[in-house]
C-alpha positions in Angstrom: 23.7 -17.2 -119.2 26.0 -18.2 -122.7 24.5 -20.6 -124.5 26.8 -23.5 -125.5 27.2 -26.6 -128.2 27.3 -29.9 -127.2 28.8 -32.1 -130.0 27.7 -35.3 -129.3 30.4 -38.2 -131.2 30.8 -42.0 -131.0 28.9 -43.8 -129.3 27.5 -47.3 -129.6 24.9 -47.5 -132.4 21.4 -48.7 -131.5 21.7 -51.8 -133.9 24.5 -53.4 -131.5 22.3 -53.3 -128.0 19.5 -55.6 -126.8 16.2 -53.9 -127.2 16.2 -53.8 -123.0 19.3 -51.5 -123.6 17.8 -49.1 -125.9 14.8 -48.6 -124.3 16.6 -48.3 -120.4 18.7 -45.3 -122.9 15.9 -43.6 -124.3 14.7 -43.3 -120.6 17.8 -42.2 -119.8 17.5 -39.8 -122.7 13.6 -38.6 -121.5 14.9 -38.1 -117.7 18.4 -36.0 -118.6 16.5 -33.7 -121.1 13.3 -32.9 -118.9 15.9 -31.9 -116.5 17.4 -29.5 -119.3 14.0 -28.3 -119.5 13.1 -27.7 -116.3 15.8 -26.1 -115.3 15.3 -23.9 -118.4 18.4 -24.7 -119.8 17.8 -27.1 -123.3 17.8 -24.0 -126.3 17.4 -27.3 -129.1 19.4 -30.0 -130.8 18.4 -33.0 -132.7 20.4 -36.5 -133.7 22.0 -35.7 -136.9 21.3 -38.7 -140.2 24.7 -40.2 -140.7 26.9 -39.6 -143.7 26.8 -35.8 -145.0 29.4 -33.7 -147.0 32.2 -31.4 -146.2 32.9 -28.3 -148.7 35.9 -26.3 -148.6 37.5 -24.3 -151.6 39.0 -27.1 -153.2 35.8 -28.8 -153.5 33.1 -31.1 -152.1 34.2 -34.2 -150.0 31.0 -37.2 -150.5 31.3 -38.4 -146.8 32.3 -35.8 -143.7 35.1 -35.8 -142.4 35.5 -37.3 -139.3 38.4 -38.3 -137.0 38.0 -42.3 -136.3 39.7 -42.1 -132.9 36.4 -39.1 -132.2 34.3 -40.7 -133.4 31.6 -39.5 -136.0 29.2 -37.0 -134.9 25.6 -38.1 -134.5 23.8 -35.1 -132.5 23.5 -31.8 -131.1 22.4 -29.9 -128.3 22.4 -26.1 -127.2 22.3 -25.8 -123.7 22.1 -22.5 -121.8 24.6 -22.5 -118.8 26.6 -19.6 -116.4 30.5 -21.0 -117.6 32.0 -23.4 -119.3 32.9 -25.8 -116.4 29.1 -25.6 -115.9 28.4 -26.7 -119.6 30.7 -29.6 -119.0 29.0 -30.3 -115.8 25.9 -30.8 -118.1 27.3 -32.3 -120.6 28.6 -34.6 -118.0 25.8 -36.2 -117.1 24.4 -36.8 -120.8 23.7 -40.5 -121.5 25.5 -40.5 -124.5 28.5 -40.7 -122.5 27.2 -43.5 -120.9 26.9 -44.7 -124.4 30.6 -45.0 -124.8 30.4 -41.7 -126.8 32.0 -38.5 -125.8 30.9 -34.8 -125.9 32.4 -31.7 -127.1 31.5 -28.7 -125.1 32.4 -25.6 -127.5 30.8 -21.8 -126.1 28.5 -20.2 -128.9 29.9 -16.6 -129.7 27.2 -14.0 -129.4 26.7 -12.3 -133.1 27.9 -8.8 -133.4 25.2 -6.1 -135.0 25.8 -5.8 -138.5 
């Protein structure tokens, strides 16, 4: 099994649901990520605290850069899966996407010995 990153971006922010939204979402949230577990597949990921920085060699940005039409990126997961088209499978099903968010499904490259 590769393990994989799901970015997850956009989405609708918890401030602009009803309280019966949130919670039916954090249900959604406990049910898709016991599954992860069960099927031995979550590695980790957490939500992400908004704002942030981006560095590059001509300095240090005071926000991240993010692409509005993306959407910003709130979260993370690492998932263990057999392919790609599996990870996307997974990825699939998260509620964030239900969320009106979207996910990007990116393979993580296994570290050569140094």
């Amino acid at each position: 099994m590769k393990e994989y990153l799901l970015l997850l971006r956009g989405g609708k922010l918890a401030a602009s649901k009803t309280e019966a939204e949130n919670k039916a979402e954090m249900q959604a949230w406990g049910a898709y990520m016991g599954g992860l577990n069960q099927k031995g597949q979550f590695v980790g990921g957490l939500p992400l605290v908004g704002g942030g920085k981006t560095v590059s060699a001509s300095g240090t940005n005071h926000e991240a850069v993010t692409s509005a039409k993306e959407g910003i990126v709130g979260g993370y997961l690492v998932i263990k899966a057999g392919s790609l088209d599996e990870a996307a499978q997974i990825a699939a099903a998260c509620p964030h996407v239900t969320n009106e968010g979207n996910v990007e499904v990116r393979e993580i490259a296994p570290m050569p010995a140094m």
